[in-house]
C-alpha atoms as one frame of an Amber mdcrd trajectory, in Angstrom:
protein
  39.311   1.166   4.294  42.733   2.798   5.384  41.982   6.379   7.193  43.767
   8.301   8.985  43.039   8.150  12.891  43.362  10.501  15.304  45.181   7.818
  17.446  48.299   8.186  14.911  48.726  11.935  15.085  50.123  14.218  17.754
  48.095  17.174  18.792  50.037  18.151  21.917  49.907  22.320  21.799  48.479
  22.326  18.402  44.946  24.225  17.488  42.481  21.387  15.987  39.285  22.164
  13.785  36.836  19.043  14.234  33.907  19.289  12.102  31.165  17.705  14.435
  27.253  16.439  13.828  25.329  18.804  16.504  22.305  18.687  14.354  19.791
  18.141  17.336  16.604  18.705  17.744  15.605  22.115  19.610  12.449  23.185
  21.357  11.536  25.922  23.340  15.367  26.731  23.578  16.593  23.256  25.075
  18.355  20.699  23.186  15.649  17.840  23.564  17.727  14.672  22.279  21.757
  15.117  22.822  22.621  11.827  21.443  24.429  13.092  18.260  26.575  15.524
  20.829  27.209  12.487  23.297  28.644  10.532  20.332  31.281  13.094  19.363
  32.635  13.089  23.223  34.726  10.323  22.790  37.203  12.061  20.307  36.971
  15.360  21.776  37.483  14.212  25.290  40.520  12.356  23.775  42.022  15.332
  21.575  41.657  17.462  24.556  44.016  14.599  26.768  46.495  14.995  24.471
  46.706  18.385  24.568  45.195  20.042  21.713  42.560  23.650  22.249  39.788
  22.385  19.472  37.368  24.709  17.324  34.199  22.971  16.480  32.010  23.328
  14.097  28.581  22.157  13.047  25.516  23.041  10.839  21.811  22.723  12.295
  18.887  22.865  10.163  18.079  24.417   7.055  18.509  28.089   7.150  19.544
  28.327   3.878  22.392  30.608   3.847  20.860  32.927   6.199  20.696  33.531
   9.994  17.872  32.203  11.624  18.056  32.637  14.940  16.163  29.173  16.406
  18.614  27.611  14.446  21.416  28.990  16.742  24.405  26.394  18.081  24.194
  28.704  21.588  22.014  26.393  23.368  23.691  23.064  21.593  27.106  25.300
  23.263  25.472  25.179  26.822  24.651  21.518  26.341  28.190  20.267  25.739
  29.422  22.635  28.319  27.004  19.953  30.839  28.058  16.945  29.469  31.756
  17.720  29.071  32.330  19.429  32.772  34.174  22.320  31.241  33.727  25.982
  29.363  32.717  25.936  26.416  33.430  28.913  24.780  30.696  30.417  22.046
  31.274  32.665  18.637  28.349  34.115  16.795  29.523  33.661  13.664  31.985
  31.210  11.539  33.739  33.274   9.754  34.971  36.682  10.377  37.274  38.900
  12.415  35.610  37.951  15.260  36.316  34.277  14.865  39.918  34.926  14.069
  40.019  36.789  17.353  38.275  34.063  19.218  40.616  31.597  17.668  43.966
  32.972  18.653  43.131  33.507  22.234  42.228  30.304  22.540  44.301  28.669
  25.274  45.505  24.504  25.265  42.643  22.552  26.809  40.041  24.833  25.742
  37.147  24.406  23.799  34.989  27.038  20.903  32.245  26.218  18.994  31.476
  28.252  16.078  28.293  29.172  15.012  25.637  27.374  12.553  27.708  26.768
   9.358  24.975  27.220   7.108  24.065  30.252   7.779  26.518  31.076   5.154
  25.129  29.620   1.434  29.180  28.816   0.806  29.044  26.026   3.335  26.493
  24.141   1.345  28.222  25.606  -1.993  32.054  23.650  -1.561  33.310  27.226
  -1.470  36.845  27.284  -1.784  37.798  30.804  -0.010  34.866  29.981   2.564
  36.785  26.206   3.625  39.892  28.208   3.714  38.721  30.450   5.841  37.707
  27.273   8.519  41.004  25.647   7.325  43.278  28.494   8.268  41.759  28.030
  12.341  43.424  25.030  12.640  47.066  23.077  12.733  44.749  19.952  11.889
  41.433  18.682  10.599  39.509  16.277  12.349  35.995  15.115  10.916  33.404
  12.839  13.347  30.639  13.964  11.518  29.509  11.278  10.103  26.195  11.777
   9.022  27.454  15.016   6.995  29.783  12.823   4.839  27.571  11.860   1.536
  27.877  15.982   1.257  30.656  17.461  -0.816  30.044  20.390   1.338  33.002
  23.072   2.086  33.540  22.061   5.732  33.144  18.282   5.241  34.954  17.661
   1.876  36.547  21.030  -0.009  38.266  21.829   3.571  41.066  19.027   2.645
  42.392  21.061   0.297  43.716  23.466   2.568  44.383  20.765   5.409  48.068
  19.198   4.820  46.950  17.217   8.443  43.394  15.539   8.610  42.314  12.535
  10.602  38.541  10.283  11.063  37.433  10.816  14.585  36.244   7.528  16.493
  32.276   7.953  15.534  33.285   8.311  11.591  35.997   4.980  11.960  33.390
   3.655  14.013  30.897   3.948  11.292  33.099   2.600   8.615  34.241  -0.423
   9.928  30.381  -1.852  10.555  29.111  -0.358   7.342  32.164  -2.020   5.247
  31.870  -5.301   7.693  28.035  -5.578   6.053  30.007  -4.889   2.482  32.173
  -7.018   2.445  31.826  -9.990   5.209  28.398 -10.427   6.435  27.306 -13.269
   8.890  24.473 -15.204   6.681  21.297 -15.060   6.756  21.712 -11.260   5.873
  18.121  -9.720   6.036  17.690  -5.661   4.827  14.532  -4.755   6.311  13.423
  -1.499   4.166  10.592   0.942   4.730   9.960   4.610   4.395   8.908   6.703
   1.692  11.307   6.579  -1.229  12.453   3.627  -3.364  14.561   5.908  -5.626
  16.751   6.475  -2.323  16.988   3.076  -1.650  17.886   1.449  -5.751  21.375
   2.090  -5.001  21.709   0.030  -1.516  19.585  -2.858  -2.804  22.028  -2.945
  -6.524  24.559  -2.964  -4.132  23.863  -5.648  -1.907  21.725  -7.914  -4.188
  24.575 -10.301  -4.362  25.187 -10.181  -0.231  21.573 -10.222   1.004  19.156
 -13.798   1.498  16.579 -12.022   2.398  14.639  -8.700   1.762  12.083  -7.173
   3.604   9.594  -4.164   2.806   7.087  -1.923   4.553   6.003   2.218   3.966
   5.423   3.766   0.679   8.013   1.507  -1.274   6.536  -1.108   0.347   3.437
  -0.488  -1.603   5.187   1.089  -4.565   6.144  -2.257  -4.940   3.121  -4.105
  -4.719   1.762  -2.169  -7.423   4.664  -3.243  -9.458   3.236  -6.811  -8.477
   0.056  -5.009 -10.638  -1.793  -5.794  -7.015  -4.546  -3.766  -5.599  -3.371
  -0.379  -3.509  -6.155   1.523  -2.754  -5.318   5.054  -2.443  -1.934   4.044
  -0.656   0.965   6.907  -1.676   2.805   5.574  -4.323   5.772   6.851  -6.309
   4.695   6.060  -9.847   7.552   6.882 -11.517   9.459   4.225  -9.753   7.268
   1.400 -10.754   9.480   0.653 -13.591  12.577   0.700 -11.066  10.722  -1.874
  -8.930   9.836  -4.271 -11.742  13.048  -3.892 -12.946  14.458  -5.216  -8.836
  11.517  -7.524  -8.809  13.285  -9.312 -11.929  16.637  -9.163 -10.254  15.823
 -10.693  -7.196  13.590 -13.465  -8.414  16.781 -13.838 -11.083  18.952 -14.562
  -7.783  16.125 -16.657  -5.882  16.428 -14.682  -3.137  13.536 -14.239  -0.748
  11.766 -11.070  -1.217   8.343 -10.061   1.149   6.141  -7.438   0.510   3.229
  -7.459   3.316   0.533  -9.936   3.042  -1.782  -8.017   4.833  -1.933  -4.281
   5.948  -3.617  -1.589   8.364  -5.997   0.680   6.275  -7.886   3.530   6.833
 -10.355   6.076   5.033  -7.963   9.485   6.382  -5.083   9.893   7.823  -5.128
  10.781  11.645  -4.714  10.045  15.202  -8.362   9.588  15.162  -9.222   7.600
  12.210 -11.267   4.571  12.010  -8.213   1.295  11.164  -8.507  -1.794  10.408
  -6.258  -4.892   9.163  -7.371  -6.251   5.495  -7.614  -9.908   5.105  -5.072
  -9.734   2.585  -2.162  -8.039   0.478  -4.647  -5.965  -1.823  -6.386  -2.919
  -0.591  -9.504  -2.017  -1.444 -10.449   1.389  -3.402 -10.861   4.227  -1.144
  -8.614   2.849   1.756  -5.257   3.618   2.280  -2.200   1.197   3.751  -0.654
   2.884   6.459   1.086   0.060   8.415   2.051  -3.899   7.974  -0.341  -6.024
   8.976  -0.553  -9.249  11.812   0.514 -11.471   9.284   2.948  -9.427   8.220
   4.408  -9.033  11.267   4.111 -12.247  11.676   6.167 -12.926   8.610   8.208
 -10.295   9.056   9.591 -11.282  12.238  10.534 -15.340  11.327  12.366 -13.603
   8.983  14.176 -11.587  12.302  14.252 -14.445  14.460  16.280 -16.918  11.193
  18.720 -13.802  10.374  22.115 -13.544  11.523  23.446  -9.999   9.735  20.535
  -7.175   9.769  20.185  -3.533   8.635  17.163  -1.625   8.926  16.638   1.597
   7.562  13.449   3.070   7.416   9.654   2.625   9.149   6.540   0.059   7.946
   3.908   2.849   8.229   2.926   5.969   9.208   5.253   6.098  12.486   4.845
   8.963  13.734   0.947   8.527  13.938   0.250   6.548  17.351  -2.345   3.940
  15.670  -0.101   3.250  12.570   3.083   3.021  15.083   2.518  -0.480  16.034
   4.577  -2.726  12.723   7.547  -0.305  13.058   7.577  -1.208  16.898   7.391
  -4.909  16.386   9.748  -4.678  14.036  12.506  -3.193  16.570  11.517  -5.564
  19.418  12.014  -8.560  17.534  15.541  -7.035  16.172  16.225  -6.532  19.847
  15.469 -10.132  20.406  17.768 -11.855  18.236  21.525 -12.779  18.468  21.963
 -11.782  15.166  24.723  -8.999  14.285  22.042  -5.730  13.495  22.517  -2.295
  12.398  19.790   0.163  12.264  20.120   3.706  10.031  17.479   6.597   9.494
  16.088   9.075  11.609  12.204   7.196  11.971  13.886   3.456  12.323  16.312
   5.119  15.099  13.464   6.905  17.358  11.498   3.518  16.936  14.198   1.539
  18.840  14.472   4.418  20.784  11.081   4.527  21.976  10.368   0.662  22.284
  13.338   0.681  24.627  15.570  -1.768  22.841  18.518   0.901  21.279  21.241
  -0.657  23.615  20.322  -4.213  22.374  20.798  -3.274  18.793  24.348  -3.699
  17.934  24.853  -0.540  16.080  23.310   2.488  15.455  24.213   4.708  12.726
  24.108   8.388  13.279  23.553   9.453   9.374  20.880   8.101   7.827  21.261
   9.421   4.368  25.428   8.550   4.946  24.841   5.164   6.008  22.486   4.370
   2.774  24.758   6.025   0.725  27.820   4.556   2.057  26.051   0.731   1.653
  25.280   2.339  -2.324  29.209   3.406  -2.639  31.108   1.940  -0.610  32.481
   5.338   0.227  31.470   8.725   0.926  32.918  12.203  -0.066  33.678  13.007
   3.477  35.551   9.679   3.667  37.445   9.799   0.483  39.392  12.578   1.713
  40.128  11.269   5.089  41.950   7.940   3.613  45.359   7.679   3.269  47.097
   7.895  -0.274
């Protein structure tokens, strides 16, 4: 995929609009993970070398078109001031008199970040008048928000219009070329390990890569989604019934390529779903009436992780239970451990599989982490995004 790179383009003296990902998580008015503001550094610490002033700009959250002050970039402002060394000026709006203002006194070398995006309902919209607005800040566009690009949104995708000079920061070319490299060249074995709660979100990715992947891999809610397809046992495991028919439909597809496809062979139940709940593994892949799967079993870790250990191209999106509860934790762990502890070429995507390696203290030995989630499934659905599309050149 041939984008345009801010590497080609000279911003000496010129006033650069970067649309950035600074949708962290805030508590108690502190920025409590910075990782999605440490990956933009690169290409802002490099626009600023060669001379540009940049305006940046970011959503956070849902308000919903309206301000909601928790939802504030202010703090996110005083956190990039830390890690980049400098000012970092702060606007309370987006849009506005006051922005223009803010804009033209901006000097070369300095650096403003607008406020929360959507708390205008145009951002979300496409607006055309609100994107030309953003569009009329800058000499050039620059977008390294990569996890914002599956959104036809005004400041990721309409903005072009109004941009004659746009270019892919180093996180969104970054992103790209390991997303495409799993596309169109992957090192085989190629496993997709998939968990989480939707299979509707995830029938594009598997379509998509049916005739790449060897081997695929399941755990969560489509995990068992997909053992009722099987017309196996459940329990009261969450389902989503109206993608049974989708399932049978990949079931058929897969066994049509002979590829190797694992649902768990045994799981963690319980009777309620808590910290304190009374869990126990099930002898084997049914579960029982009045029990509900909330995590792969031994053996299926077990299996799960020979199928690690013999890949040699991996992506992961999404957790094999019900992560964020301590006692259900443990499959999703294992899972990123034994990633961690193979030589084989991985990439892991979505916010629950990304705090997993994160907390079992493997995330440097994974060889990519995506910052979009919802981009990076999207992307693997596509094979482009929105956000993309308008950043390649004709």
């Amino acid at each position: 995929m041939n984008l345009y790179s801010v590497e080609e383009k000279d911003y000496s003296g010129k006033r650069v609009f970067m649309r950035v990902d600074f949708n962290v998580p805030i508590k108690e008015g502190k920025v409590v993970d910075d990782t999605r503001i440490k990956a933009s550094l690169p290409t802002i610490k490099y626009l600023l070398e060669k001379g540009a002033s940049l305006i940046l700009a970011s959503h956070l959250g849902r308000p919903k078109g309206k301000v909601v002050p928790e939802m504030s970039l202010k703090v996110v402002a005083e956190r990039l001031q830390e890690l980049l060394g400098k000012e970092v000026k702060f606007v309370p709006d987006c849009i506005g008199d006051e922005v223009k203002k803010a804009v033209e006194n901006l000097q070369k070398g300095e650096v403003l970040l607008l406020e929360n995006l959507r708390f205008h309902k145009e951002e979300e919209e496409g607006d055309e008048n609100f994107a030309k607005e953003l569009a009329s800040y800058g000499d050039a566009y620059v977008n390294d928000a990569f996890g914002t690009c599956h959104r036809k949104h005004a400041s990721v995708y309409t903005i072009a219009k109004f941009c004659e000079d746009v270019a892919a920061g180093f996180l969104i070319k970054k992103e790209v070329e390991v997303l495409t490299k799993l596309l169109t060249d992957p090192e085989k074995p190629f496993l997709l390990i998939l968990g989480g709660a939707k299979v509707i979100d995830k029938i594009g990715i598997i379509k998509n890569l049916l005739d790449k992947v060897d081997t695929i891999i399941t755990g969560g809610v489509m995990a068992y989604t997909f053992i009722r397809a099987k017309n196996w046992e459940i329990g009261d495991s969450k389902i989503e019934e109206e993608a049974i028919p989708l399932a049978k439909e990949i079931i058929r597809e897969i066994n049509k390529r002979h590829l190797e496809f694992h649902t768990p062979l045994d799981h963690i139940i319980t009777n309620k779903v808590s910290e304190d709940a009374h869990y126990f593994p099930t002898e084997r892949g049914t579960i029982p009436l009045g029990w509900i799967g909330v995590d792969i079993g031994p053996q299926a870790i077990e299996e799960y992780v020979d199928c690690i250990n013999r890949a040699k191209t991996i992506f992961w999106n999404g957790p094999m239970g019900i992560y964020e509860i301590k006692p259900f934790a443990k499959g999703t762990l294992e899972i990123a451990k034994a990633i961690a502890n193979t030589d084989a070429f991985s990439v892991v995507g979505g916010g629950d599989s990304v705090a997993a390696v994160n907390e079992a203290g493997v995330a440097d030995k994974i060889s990519h982490i995506c910052t979009g989630g919802g981009a990076s499934l999207e992307f693997l659905s596509k094979g482009t995004l929105p956000g993309i599309e308008i950043l390649q050149k004709k």
